[in-house]
C-alpha positions as CSV (number, residue, x, y, z in Angstrom):
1,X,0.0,0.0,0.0
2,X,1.3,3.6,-0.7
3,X,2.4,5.9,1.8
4,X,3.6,9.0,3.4
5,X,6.7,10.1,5.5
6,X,7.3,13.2,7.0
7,X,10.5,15.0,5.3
8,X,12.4,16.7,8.7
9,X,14.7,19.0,6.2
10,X,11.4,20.3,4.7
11,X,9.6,21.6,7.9
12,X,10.2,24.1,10.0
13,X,8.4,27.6,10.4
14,X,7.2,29.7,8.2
15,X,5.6,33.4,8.6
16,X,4.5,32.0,12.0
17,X,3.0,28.7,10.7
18,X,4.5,25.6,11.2
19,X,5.1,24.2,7.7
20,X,5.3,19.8,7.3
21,X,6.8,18.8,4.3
22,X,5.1,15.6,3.3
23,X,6.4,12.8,0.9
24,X,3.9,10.5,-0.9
25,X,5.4,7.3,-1.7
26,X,3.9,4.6,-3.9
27,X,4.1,0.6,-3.7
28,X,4.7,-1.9,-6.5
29,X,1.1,-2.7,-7.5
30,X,0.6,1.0,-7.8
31,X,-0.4,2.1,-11.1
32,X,3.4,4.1,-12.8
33,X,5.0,3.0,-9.8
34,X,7.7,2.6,-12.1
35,X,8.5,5.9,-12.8
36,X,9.7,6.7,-9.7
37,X,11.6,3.3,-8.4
38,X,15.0,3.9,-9.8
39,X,18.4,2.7,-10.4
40,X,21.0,5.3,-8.5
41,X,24.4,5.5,-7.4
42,X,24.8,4.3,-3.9
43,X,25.7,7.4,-2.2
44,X,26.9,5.2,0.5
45,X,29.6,3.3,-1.2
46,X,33.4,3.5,-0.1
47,X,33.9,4.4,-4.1
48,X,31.6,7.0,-4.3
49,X,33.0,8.6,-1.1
50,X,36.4,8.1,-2.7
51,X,35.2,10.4,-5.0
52,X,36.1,11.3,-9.0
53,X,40.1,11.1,-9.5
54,X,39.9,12.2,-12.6
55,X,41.5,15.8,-14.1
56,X,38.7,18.4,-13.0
57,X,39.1,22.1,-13.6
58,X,40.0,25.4,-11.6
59,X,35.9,25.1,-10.4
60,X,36.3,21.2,-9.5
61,X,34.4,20.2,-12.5
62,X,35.9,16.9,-14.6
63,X,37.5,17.8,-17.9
64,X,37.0,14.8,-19.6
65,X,33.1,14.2,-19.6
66,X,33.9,10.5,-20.8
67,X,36.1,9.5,-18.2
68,X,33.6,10.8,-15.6
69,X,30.8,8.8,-17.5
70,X,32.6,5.6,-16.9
71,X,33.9,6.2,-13.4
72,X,30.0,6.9,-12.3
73,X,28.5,3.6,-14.7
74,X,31.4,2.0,-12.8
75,X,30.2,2.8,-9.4
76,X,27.7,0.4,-7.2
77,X,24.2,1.1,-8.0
78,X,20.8,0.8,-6.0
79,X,17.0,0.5,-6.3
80,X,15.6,3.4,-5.0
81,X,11.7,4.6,-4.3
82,X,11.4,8.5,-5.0
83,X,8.3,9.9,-3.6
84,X,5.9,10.6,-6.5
85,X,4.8,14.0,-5.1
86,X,6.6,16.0,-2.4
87,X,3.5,18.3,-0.3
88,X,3.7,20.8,2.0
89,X,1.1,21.5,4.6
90,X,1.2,24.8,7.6
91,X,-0.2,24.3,10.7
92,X,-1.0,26.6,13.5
93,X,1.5,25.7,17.0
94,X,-1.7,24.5,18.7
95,X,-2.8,21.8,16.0
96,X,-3.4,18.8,17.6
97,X,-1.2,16.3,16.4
98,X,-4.1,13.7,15.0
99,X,-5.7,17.3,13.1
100,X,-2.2,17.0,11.3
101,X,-2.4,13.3,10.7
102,X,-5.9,13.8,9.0
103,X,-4.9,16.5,6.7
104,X,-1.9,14.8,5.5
105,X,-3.6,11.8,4.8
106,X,-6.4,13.7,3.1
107,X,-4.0,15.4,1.0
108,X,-2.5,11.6,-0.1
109,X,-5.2,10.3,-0.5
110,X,-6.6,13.2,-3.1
111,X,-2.7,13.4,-4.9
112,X,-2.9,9.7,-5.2
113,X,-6.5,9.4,-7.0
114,X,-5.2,12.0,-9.2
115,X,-1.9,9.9,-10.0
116,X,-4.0,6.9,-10.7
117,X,-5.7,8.7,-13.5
118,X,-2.6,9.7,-14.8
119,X,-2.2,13.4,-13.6
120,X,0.3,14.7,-11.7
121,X,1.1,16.8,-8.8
122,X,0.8,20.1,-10.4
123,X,-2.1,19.1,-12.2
124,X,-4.4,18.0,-9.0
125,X,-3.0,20.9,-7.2
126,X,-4.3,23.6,-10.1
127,X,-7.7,22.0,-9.8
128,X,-8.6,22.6,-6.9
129,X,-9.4,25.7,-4.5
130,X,-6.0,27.4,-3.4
131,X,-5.9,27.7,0.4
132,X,-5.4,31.3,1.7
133,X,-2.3,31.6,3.2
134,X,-1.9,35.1,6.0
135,X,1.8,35.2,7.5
136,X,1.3,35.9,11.1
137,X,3.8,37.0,14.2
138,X,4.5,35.2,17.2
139,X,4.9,35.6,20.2
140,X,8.2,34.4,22.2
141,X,5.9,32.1,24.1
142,X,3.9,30.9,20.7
143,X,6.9,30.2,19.4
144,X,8.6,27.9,22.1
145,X,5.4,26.3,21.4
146,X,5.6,26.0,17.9
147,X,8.9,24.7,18.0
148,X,8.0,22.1,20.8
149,X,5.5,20.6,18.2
150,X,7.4,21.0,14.8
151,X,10.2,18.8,17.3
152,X,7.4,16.1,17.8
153,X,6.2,16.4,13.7
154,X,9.5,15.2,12.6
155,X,9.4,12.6,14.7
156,X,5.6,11.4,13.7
157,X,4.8,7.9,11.6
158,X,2.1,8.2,9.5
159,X,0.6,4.5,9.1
């Protein structure tokens, strides 16, 4: 079944909202799920952390395009799922964390109908309402608070 993980580089706050950056994943029997389960360097490898040894330029950039093309088809490669849409949803401080659960699973569950009929991210989100979005201050205490539950976000499973 597809899925959703919280993305701790992508939240934070933002004009006095707390903003969740959301990842929707998909599964094998999900329709294109293909498109997004790739083949990538392991990033993790000793010879990728070895690095290119090749000739680079003043600006650390290889000179020899070829030579870099093999050294990288030479590297280990992995299997990979990329999330099919990356979403972003702002809270207010006092949210209760189940009120963020439901919105991020409401906000799968209408990106993935739209992926299953072929559209994509952009697409769904253009067809719909665009929610009003007024920056707002906060006050030291608010945003202790605010920070207290963006802490507890990052660490939230969405099942």
């Amino acid at each position: 079944m597809s899925y959703i993980k919280i993305e701790p580089s992508g939240c934070g706050i933002y004009k006095g909202w707390i903003q969740v950056r959301l990842c929707f994943y998909l599964e094998p029997a999900d329709p294109r799920y293909g498109e997004h389960h790739v083949f990538v360097v392991d990033e993790t490898s000793q010879e990728f952390k070895d690095g290119y040894t090749g000739v680079v330029d003043a600006e650390g950039l290889p000179t020899d395009q070829s030579d870099y093309d093999t050294w990288v088809v030479s590297l280990p490669h992995i299997w990979r799922d990329n999330p099919f849409h990356n979403h972003f949803i702002f809270v207010d401080f006092n949210t209760p964390l189940t009120d963020i659960i439901k919105s991020a699973k409401e906000a799968f569950d209408e990106f993935l109908a739209g992926w299953k009929v072929g559209l994509d991210g952009n697409q769904v989100w253009h067809s719909r309402p665009r929610p009003k979005f007024v920056a707002k201050t906060l006050t030291a205490g608010q945003l202790a608070l605010a920070n207290m539950k963006l802490a507890q976000i990052k660490m939230m499973v969405i099942n």
